[in-house]
Backbone bond lengths (Angstrom), bond angles and torsions (degrees), N, CA, C in turn:
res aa  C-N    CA-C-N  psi(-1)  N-CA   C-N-CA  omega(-1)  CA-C   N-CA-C  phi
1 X - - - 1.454 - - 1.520 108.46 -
2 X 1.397 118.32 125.08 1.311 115.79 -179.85 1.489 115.81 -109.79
3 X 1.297 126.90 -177.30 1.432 125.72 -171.00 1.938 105.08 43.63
4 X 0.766 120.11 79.85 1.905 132.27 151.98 1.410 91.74 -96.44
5 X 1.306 91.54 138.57 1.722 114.03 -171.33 1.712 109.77 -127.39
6 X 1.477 102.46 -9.88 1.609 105.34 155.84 1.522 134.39 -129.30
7 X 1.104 97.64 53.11 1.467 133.10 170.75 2.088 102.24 56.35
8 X 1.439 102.08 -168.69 1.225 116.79 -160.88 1.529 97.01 -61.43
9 X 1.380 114.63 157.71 1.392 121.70 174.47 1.385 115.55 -157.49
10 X 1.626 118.31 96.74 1.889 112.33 -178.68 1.064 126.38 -52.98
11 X 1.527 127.84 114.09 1.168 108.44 162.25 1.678 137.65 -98.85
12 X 0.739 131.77 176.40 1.457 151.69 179.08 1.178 121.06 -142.34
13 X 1.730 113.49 93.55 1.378 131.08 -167.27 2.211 111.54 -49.41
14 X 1.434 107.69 99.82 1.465 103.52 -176.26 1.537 99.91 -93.65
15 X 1.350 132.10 32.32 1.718 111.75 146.41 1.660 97.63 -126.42
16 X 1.232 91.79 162.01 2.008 106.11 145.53 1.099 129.80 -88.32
17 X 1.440 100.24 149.01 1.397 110.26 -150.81 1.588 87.13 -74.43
18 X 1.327 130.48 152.79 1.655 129.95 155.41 1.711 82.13 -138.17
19 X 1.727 90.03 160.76 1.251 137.74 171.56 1.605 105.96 -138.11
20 X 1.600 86.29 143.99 1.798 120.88 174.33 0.891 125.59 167.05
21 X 1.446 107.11 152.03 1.507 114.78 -146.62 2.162 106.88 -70.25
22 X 0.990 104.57 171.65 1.420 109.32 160.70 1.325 131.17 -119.07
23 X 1.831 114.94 133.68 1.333 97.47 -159.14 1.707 111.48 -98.02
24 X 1.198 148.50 -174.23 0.937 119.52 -164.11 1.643 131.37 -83.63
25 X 1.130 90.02 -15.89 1.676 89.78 150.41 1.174 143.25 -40.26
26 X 1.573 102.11 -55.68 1.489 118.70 -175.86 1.793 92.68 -84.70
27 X 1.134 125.22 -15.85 1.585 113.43 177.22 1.327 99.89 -70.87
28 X 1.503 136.04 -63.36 1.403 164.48 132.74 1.945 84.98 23.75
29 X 1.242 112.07 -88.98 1.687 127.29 -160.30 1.674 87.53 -47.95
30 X 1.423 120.82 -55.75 1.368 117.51 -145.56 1.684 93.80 -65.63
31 X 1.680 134.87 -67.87 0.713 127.88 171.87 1.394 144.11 -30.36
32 X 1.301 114.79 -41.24 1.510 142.53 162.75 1.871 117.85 -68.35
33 X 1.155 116.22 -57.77 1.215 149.25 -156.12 1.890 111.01 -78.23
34 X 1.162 87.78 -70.22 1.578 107.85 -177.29 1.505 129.87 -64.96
35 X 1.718 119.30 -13.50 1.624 105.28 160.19 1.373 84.18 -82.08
36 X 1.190 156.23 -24.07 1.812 125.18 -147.32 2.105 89.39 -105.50
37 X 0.924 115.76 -34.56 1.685 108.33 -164.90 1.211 118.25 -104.64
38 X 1.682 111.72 -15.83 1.974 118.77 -173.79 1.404 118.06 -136.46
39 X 1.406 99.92 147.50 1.544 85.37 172.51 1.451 88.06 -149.81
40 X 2.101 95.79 -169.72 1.655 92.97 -158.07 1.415 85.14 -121.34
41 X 1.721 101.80 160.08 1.594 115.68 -173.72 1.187 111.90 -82.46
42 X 1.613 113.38 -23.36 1.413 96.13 -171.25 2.081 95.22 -142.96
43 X 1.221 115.83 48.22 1.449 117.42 -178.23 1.666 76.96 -131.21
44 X 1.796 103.16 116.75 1.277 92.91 164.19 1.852 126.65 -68.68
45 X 1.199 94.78 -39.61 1.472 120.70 166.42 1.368 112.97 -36.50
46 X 1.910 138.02 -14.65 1.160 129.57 162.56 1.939 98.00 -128.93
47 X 0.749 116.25 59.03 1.706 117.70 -174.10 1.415 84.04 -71.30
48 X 1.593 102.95 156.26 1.266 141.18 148.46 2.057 118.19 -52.91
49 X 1.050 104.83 151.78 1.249 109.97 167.87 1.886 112.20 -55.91
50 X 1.292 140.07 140.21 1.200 135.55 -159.37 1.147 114.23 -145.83
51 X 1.336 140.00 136.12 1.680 158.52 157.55 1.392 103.31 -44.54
52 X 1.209 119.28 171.42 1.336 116.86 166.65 2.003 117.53 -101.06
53 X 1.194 101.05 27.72 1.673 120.20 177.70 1.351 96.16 -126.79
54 X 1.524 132.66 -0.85 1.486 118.23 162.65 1.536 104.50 107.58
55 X 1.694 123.57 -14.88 1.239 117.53 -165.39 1.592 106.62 -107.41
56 X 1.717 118.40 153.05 1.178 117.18 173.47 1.401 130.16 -27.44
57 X 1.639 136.72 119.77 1.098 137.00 118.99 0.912 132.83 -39.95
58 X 1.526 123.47 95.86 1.481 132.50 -152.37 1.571 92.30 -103.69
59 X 0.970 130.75 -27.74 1.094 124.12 -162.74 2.118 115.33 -88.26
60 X 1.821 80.23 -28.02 1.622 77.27 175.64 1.548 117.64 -84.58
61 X 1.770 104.52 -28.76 1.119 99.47 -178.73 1.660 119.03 -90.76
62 X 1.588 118.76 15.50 1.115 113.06 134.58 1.598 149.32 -115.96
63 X 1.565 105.56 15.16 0.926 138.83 -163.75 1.414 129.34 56.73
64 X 1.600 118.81 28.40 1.012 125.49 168.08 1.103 109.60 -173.69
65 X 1.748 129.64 -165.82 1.245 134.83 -141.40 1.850 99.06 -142.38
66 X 1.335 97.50 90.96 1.390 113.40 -175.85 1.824 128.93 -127.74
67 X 1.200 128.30 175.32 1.524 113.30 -179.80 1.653 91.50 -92.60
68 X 1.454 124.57 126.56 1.157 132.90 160.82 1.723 127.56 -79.58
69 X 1.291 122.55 147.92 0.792 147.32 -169.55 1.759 111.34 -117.67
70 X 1.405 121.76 116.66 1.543 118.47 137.42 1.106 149.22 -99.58
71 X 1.278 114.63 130.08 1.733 119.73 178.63 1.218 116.26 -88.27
72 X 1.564 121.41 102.39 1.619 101.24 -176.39 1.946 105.95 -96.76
73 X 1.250 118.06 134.93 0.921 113.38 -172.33 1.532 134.40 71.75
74 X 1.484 118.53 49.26 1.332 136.87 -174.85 1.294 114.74 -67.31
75 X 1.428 104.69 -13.28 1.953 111.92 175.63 1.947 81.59 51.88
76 X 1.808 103.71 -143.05 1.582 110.39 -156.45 1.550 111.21 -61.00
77 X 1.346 119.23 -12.78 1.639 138.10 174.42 1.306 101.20 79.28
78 X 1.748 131.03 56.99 0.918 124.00 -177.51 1.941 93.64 -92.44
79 X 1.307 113.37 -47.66 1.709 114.75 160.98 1.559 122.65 -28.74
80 X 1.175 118.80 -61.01 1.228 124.45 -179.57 1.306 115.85 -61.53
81 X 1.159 108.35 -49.65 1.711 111.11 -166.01 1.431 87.12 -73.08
82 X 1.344 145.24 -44.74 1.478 135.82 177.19 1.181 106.69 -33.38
83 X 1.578 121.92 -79.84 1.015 117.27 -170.88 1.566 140.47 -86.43
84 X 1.182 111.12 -18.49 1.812 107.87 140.69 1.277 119.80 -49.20
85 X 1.365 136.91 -12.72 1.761 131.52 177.44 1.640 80.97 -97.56
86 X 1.118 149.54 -47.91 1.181 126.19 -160.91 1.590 115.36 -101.53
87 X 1.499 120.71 34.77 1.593 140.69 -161.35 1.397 99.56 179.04
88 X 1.534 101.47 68.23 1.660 101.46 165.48 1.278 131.03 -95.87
89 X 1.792 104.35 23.09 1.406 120.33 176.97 1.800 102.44 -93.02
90 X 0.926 88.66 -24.67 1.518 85.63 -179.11 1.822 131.84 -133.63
91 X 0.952 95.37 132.49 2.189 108.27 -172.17 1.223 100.71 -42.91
92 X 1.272 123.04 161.46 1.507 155.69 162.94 1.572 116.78 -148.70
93 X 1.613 88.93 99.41 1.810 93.31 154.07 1.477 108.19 -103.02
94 X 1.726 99.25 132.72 1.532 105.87 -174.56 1.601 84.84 -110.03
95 X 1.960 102.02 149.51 1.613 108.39 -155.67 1.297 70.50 -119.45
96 X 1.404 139.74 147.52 1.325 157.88 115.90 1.207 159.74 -78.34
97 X 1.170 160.50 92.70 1.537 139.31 -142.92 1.307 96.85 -86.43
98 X 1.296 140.63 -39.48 1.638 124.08 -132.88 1.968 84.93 -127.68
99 X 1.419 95.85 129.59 1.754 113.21 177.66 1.469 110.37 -51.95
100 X 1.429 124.59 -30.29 1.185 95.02 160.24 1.503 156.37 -115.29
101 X 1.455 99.37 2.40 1.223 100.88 133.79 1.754 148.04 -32.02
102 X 1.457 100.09 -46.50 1.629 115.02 172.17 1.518 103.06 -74.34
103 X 1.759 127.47 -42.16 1.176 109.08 174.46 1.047 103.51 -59.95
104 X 1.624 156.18 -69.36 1.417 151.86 -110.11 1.973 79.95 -101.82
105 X 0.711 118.46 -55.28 1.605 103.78 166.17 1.614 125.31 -29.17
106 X 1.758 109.00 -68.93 1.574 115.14 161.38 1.420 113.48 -31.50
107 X 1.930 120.10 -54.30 1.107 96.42 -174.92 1.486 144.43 -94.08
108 X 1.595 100.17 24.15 1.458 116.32 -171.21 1.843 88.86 -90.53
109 X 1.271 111.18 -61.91 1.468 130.38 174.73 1.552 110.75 -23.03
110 X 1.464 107.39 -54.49 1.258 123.52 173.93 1.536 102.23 -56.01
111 X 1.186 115.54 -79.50 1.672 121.65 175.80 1.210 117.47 -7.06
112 X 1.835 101.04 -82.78 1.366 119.99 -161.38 1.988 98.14 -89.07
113 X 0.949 117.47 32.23 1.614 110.79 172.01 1.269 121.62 19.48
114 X 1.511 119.78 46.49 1.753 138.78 166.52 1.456 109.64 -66.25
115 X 1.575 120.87 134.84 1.179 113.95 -179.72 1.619 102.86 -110.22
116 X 1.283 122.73 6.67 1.429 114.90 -177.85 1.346 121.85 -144.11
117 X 1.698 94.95 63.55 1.432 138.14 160.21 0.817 144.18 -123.98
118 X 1.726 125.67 85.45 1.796 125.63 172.38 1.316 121.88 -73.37
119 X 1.353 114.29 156.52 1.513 108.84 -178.67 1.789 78.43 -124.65
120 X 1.619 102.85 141.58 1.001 124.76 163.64 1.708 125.35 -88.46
121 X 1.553 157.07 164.31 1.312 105.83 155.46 1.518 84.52 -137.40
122 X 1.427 138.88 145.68 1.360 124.44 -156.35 1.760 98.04 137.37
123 X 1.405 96.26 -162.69 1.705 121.07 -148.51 1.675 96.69 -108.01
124 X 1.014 139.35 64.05 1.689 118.72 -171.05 1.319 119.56 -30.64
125 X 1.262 112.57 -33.92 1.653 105.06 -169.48 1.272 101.31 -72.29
126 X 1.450 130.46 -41.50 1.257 111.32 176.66 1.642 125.48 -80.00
127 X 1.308 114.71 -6.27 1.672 117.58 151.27 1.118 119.29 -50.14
128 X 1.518 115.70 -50.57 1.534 124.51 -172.72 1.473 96.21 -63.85
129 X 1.595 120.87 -75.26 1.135 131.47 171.56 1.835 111.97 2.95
130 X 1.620 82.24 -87.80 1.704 96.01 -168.52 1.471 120.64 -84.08
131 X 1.984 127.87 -22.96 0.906 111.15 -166.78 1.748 110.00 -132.27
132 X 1.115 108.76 -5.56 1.681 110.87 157.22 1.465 107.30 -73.22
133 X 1.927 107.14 160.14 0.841 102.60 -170.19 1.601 107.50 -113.48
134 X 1.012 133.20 166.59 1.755 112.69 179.38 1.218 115.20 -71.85
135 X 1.527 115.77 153.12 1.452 117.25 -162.72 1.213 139.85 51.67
136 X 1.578 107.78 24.02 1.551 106.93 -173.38 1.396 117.20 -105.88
137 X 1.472 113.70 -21.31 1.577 116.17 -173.43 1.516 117.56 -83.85
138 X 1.331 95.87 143.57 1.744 96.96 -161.38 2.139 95.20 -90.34
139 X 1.522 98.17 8.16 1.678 83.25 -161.78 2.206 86.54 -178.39
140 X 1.328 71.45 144.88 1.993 83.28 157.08 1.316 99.54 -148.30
141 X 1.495 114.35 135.07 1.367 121.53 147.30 1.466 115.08 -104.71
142 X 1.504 100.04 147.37 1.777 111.40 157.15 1.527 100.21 -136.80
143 X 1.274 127.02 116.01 1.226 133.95 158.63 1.253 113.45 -96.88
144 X 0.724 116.66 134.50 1.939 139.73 164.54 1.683 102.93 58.12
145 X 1.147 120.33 54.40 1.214 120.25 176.89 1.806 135.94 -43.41
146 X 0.899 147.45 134.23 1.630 127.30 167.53 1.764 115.39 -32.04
147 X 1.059 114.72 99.49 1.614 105.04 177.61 1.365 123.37 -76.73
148 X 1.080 102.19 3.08 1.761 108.04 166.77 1.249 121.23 35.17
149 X 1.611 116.59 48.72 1.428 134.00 -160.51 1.732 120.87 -39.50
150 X 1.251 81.92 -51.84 2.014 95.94 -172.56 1.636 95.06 -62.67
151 X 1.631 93.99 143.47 1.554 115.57 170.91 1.546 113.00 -44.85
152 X 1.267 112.25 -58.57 1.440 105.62 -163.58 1.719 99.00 -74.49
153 X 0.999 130.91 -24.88 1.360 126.68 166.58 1.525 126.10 -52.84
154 X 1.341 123.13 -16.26 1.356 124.84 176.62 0.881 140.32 -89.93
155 X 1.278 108.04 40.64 1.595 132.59 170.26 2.116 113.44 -102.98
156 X 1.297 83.90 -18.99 1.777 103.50 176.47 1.356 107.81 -101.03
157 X 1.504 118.79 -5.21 1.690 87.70 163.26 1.486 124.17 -88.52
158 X 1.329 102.74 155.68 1.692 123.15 -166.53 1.463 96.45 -58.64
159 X 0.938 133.58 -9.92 1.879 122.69 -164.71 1.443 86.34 -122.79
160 X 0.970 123.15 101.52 1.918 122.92 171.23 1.735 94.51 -147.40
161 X 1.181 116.69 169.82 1.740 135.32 -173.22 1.476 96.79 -68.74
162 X 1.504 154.85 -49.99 1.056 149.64 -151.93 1.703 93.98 -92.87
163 X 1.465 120.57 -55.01 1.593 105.94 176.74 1.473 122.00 -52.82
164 X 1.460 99.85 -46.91 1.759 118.26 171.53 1.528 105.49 -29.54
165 X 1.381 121.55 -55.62 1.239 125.42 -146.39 1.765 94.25 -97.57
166 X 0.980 136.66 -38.98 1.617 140.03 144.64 1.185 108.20 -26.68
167 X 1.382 129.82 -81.12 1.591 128.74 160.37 1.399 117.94 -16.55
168 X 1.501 115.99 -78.40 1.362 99.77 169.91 1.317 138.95 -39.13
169 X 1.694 108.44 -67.47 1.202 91.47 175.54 1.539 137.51 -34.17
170 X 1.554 119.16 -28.61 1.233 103.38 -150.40 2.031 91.45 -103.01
171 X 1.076 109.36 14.03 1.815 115.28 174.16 0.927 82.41 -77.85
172 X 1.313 98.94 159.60 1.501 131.16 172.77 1.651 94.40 -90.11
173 X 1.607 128.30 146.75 1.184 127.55 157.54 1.440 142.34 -25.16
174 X 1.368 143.78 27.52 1.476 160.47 -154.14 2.035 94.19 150.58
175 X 1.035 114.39 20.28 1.743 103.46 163.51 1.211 82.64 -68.19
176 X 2.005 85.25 -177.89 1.668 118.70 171.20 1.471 96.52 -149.28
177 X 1.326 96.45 161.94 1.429 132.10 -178.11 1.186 124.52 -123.08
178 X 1.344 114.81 88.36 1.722 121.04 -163.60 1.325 103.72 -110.02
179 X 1.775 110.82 122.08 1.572 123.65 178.23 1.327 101.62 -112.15
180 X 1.146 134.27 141.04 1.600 129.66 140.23 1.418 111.28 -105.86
181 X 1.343 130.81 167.38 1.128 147.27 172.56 1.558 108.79 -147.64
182 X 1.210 109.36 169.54 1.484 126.03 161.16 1.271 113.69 -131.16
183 X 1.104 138.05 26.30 1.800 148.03 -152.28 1.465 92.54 -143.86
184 X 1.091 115.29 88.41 1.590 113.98 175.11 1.554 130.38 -66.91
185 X 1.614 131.13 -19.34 1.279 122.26 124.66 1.508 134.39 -33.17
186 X 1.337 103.87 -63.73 1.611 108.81 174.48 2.175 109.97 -60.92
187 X 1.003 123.51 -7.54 1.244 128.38 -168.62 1.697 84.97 -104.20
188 X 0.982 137.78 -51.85 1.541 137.64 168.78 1.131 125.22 -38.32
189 X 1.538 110.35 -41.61 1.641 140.23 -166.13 1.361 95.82 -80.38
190 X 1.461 117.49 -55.56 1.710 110.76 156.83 0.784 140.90 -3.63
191 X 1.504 107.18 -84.36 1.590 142.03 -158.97 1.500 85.16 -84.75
192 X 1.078 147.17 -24.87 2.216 137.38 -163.62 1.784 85.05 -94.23
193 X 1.409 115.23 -28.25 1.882 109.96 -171.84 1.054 103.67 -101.78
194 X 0.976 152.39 -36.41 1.283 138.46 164.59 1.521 122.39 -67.37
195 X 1.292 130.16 -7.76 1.170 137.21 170.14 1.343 116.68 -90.07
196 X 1.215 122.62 -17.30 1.534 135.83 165.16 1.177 113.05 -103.51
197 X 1.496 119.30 2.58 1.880 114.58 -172.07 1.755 70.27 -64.49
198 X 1.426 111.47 178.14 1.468 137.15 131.46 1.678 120.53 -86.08
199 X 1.525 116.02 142.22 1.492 126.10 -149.77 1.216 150.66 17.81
200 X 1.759 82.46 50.40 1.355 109.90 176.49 1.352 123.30 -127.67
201 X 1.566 114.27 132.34 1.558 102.31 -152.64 2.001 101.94 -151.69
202 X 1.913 97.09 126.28 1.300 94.49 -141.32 2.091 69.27 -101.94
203 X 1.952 92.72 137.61 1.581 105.02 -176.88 1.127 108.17 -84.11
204 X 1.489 132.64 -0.48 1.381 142.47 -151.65 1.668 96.40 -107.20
205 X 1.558 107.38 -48.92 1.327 103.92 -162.50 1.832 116.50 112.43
206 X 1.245 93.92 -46.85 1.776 118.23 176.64 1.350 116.24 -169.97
207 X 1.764 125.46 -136.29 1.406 85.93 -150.60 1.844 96.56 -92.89
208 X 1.490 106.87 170.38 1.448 124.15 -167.99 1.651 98.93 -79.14
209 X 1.618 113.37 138.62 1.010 113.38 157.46 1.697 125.86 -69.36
210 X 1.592 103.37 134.03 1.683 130.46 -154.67 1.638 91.66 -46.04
211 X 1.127 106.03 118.42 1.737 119.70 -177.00 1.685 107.68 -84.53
212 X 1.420 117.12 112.21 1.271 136.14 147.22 1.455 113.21 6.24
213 X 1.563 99.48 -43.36 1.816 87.11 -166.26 1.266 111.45 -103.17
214 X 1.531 111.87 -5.47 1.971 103.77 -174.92 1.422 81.44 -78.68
215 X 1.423 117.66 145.23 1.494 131.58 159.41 1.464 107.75 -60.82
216 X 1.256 111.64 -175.56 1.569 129.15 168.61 1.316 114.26 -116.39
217 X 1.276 126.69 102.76 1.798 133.34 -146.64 1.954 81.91 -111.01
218 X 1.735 84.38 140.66 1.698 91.54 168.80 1.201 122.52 -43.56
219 X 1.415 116.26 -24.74 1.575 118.40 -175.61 1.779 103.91 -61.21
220 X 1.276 84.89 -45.98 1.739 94.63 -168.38 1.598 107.75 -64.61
221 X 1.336 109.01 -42.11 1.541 103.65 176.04 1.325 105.26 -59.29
222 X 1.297 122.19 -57.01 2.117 107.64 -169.90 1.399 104.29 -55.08
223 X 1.605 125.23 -35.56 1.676 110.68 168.29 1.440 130.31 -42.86
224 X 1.917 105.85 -55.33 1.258 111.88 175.95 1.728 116.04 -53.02
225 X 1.352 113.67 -51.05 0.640 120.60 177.26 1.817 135.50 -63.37
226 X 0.920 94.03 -27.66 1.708 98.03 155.52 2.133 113.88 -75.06
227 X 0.963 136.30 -19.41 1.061 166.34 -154.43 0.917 134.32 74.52
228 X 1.368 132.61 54.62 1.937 137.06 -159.87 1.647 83.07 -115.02
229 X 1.431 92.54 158.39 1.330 109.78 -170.05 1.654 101.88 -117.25
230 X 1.481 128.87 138.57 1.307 107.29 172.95 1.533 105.49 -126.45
231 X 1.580 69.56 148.67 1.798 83.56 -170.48 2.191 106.12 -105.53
232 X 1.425 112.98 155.60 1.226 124.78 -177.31 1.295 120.47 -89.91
233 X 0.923 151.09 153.27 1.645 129.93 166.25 1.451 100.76 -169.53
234 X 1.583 104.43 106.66 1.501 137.33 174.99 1.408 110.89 -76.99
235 X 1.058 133.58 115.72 1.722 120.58 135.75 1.593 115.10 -121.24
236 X 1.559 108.51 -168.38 1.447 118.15 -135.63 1.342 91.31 -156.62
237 X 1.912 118.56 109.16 1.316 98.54 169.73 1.928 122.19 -89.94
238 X 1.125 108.47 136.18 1.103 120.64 -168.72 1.777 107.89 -105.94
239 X 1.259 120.87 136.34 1.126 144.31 -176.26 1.836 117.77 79.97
């Protein structure tokens, strides 16, 4: 990826890699689907629409001028596509790592004929990193993140003090930052980092009662259903 316009940023890959096949459907969306609705974070060869400082054109690549929203980690994007059909005031680019996810995304998009849905396919942190701009996002989601249970593994989860503070910056002043989990350590780990981010400020106190509008994604049912409990956790950047 060339032109980063907010300098160097380490990363530390927070998903696993998976592979699987695609069936022809989701081949179908990608082919069809993907020059007009996705692009890649780090293939210069499919870039995003671009500013002349290197950061997203949000406006061309959604054809208009709206408060945006990110989804990091939409897995099949049954969440996202929920709630962009029921919030058609406002954009959603859902960021993805794994191809098929973004296909099975294309082909809901396709389905339900939504016009204010990007599929990203790439690293979010380094989207945020290099191609958001500060203060522009009206919202971040991460639902059900990799909790990367084992000790020495917790340096790769997505909710740590250095991403935290990336996140912020790039809200707009009154954004939010909506996590769910089902890993009740990692839902702890939350609530102790976000209380020490700087200008970040949780209205709840702890975690938020389960909001009306995140759907209930199959993922979440095999959680409940094994017996994990999931917890919400809102903040609000302030200043």
């Amino acid at each position: 990826m060339q032109n980063r316009p907010n300098g160097p940023y380490e990363l530390v890959r927070t998903f696993h890699p998976r592979r699987s096949a695609l069936g022809p459907a989701r081949q179908h969306a990608l082919a069809r689907m993907w020059p007009r609705l996705g692009f890649s974070v780090h293939d210069d060869a499919q870039p995003p629409p671009l500013l002349a400082d290197g950061t997203l054109d949000v406006e061309t690549l959604f054809g208009r001028s709206a408060p945006l929203v990110v989804e990091i980690g939409p897995g099949m994007g049954e969440a996202v596509v929920a709630m962009a059909a029921a919030d058609p005031d406002r954009d959603y680019l859902a960021v993805e790592a794994h191809v098929p996810g973004v296909a099975n995304l294309l082909v809901m998009l396709d389905r339900l004929g939504l016009t204010n849905v990007r599929a990203a396919h790439g690293d979010a942190i380094e989207l945020l990193a290099h191609r958001i701009r500060p203060g522009t996002l009206d919202a971040v989601h991460i639902f059900f993140p990799d909790p990367w249970p084992k000790a020495r593994h917790r340096e790769r989860r997505l909710v740590q003090p250095a991403h935290v503070a990336l996140i912020r910056s790039r809200l707009r002043p009154g954004g939010t930052l909506h996590c769910a989990t089902d890993w009740a350590p990692y839902a702890a780990a939350m609530l102790e980092t976000f209380a020490a981010a700087e200008g970040l400020v949780n209205p709840f106190g702890g975690f938020a009662p389960r909001p009306a509008h995140r759907p209930v994604t199959n993922f979440e049912r095999r959680g409940l259903a094994a017996g994990r409990q999931v917890a919400d956790v809102i903040v609000t950047r302030i200043g």
